[in-house]
C-alpha positions as CSV (number, residue, x, y, z in Angstrom):
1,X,63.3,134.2,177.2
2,X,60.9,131.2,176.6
3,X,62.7,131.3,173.3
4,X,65.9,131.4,174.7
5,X,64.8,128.0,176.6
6,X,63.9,126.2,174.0
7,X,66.8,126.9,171.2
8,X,68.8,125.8,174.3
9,X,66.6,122.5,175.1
10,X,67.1,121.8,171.7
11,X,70.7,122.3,171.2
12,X,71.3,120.1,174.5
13,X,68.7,117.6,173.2
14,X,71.3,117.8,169.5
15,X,74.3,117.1,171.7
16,X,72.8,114.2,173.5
17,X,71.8,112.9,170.3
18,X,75.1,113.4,168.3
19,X,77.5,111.9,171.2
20,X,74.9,109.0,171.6
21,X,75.4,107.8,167.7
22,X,72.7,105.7,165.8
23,X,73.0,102.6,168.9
24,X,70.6,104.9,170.5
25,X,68.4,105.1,168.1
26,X,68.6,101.2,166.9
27,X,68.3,100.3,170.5
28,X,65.0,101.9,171.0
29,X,63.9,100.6,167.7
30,X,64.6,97.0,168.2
31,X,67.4,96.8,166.0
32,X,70.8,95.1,166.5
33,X,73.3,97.3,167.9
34,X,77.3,97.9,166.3
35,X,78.8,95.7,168.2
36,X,76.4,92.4,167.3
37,X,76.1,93.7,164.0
38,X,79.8,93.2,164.2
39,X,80.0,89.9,166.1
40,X,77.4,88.6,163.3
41,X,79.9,89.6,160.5
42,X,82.6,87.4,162.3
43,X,80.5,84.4,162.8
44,X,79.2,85.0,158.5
45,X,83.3,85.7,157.5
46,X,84.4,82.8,159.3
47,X,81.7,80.2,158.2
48,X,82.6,81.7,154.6
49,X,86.3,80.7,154.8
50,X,84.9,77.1,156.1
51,X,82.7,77.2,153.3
52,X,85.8,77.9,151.3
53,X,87.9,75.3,152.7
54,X,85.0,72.2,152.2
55,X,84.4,73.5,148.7
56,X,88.4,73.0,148.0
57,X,88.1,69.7,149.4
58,X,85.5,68.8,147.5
59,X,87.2,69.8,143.9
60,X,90.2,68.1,145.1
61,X,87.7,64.7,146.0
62,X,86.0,65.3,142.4
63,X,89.9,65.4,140.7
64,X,90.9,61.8,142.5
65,X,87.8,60.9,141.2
66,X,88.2,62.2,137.7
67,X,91.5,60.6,137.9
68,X,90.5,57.2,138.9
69,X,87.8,57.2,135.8
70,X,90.3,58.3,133.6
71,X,92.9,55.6,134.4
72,X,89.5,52.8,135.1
73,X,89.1,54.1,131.0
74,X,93.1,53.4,130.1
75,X,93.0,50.1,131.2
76,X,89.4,49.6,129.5
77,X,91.3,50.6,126.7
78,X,94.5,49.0,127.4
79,X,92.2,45.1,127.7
80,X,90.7,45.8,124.4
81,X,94.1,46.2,122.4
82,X,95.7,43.1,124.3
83,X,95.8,40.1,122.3
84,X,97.2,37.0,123.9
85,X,99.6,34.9,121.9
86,X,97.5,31.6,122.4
87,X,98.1,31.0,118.7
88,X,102.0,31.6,118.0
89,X,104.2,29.0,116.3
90,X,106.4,27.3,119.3
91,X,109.3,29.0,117.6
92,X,107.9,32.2,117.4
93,X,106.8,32.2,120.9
94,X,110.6,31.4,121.7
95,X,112.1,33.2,119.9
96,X,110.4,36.7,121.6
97,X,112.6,38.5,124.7
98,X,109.9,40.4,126.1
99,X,106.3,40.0,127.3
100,X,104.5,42.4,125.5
101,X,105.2,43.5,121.4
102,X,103.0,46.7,119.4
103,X,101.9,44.4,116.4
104,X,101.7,47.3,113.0
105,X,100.4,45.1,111.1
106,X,99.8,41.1,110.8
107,X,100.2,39.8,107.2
108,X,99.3,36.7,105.1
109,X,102.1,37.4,102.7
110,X,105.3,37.4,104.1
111,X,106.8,39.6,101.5
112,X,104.5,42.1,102.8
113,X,105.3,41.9,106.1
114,X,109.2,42.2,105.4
115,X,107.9,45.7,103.6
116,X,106.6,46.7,106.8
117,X,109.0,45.8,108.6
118,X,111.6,48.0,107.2
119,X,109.2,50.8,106.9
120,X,109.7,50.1,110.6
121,X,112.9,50.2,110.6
122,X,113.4,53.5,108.5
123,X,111.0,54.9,111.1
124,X,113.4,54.1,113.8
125,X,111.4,51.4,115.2
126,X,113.3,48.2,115.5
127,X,110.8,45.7,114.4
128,X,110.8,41.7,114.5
129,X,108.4,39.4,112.7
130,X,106.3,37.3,114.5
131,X,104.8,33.8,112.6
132,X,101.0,32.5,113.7
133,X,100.4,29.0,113.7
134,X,97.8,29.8,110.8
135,X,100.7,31.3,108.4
136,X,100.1,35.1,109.3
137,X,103.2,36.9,109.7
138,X,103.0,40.0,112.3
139,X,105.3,43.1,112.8
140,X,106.3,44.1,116.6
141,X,108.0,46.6,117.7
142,X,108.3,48.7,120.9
143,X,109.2,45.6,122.7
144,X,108.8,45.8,126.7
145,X,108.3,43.5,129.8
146,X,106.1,46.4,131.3
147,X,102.7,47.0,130.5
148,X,102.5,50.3,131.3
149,X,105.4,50.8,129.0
150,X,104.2,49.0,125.8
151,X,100.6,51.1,126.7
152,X,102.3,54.2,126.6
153,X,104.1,53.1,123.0
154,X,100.8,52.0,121.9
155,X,99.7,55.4,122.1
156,X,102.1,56.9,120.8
157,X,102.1,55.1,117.3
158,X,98.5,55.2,117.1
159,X,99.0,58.7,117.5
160,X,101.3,58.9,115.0
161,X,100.2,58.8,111.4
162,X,102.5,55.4,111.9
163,X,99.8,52.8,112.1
164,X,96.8,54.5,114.0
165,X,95.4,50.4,114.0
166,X,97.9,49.1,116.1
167,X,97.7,46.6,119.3
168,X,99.5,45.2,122.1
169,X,100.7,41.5,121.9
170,X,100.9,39.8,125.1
171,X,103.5,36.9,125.0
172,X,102.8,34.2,127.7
């Protein structure tokens, strides 16, 4: 009988245990319970997706950046292929339509610059020559009244095998 007490004891004390879960258990340990563990998860999930949401911001803030040097660099560049016509014969200067000319090449002879400028020509460039006051002779072409334009032409016969030296001449 004292047996029969005990196996029952202990199959009530089983039940009590098994429909009580490990809360119980983690109660009387110290130990978070299910439901904060769960609450916990929330608050560490939703201060991940805010963590996710400054970390876009911040790659977007580093592309304006990145874009901002990149186009500070362009003009850099842009400044240091600009020549001003300061010394153009009066005629010359006159004779240009637009503000801004690609020079491919700036000659002493002007035979040579008549070459050029039909190697221009059977490069589909329309070209005009251009006379310094100090008997140079330069080919233009690509002529434009926007910077941006002419910049973007620049580039693209300097990336060309075309005349990788060329340079922007600002008419004033």
């Amino acid at each position: 009988m004292r047996n029969c007490k005990i196996i029952s004891l202990l199959l009530l004390g089983s039940i009590v245990l098994l429909s009580s879960g490990c809360d119980l258990f983690r109660k009387m340990a110290g130990r978070p319970v299910s439901s904060e563990i769960e609450a916990k998860r929330a608050l560490i999930e939703g201060s991940d997706s805010l963590h996710r949401l400054r970390l876009d911001s911040l790659i977007l803030v580093q592309k304006q950046i990145s874009d901002s040097l990149s186009s500070l660099d362009s003009l850099t560049l842009v400044r240091s292929s600009l020549l001003a016509s300061r010394s153009l014969k009066p005629e010359s200067r006159a004779a240009l339509t637009c503000r801004y000319y690609v020079i491919v090449g700036t000659f002493s002879k002007s035979e040579n610059a008549l070459k050029r400028s039909e190697e221009c020509r059977s490069n589909d460039y329309e070209s005009q020559l251009i006379q310094y006051s100090n008997g140079f002779t330069a080919v233009g072409i690509c002529p434009s009244n926007s910077l941006s334009k002419a910049y973007s032409s620049l580039q693209a016969v300097r990336s060309s095998s075309f005349s990788p030296d060329a340079w922007i001449l600002e008419n004033r």
